[in-house]
N, C-alpha and C positions, 0 to 999 in steps of 0.2 A: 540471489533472488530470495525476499519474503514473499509468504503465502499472507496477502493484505487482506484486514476487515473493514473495508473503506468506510471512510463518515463522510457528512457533507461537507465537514472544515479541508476536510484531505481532497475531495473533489472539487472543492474553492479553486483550494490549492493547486492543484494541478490543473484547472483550467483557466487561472492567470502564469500559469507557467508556458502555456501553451497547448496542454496535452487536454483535448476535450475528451474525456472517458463519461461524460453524461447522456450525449447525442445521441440516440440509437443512428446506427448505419447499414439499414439492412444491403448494401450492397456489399459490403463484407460480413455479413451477416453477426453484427454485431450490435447487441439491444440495449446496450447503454447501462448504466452502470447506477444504481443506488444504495443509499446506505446501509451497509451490512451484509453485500454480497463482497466476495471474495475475488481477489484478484491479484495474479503475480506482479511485481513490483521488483526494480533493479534494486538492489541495496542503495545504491548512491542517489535514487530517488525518494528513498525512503529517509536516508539523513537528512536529504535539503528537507525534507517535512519535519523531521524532529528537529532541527535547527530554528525552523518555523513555527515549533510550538503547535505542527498540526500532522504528526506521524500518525498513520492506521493502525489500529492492531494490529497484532500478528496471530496466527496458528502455527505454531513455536514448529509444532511434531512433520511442518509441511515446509519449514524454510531451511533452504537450502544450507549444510553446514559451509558453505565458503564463506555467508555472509559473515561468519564468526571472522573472517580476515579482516572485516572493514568495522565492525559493534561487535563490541563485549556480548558474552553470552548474559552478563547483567541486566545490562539496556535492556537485550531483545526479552526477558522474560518478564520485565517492567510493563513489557505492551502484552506479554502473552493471553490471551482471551481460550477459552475452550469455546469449539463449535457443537 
């Protein structure tokens, strides 16, 4: 898991991928998502966006060390943003 600093390219992103994180759904009480709020994120959904030229930051000190299994600690500090 990254700790994501979503943009609107990453929320494109994932809403032609299928995953609507824009919507608010207050029936899961979920208020949707804009750019530059924070949000956990599977590693391997985070590559298919850096593949695509449209990966979120990261908040390095909040992502999970396994991600270090699937991205270099390189990459991830390439996107590190401080909050």
């Amino acid at each position: 898991m990254v700790c994501a600093i979503v943009t609107d390219a990453f929320l494109q992103f994932s809403l032609e991928q299928g995953n609507d994180l824009v919507t608010p759904r207050p029936e899961y009480q979920f208020p949707g998502l804009i750019a530059g709020d924070q949000w956990c994120l599977c590693i391997n959904r985070w590559v298919e966006a850096l593949n695509a030229d449209c990966a979120p930051y990261i908040k390095l000190e909040s992502t999970h060390i396994k991600a270090l299994e699937t991205v270099s600690l390189n990459i991830l500090k390439k996107f590190a943003r401080e909050i």
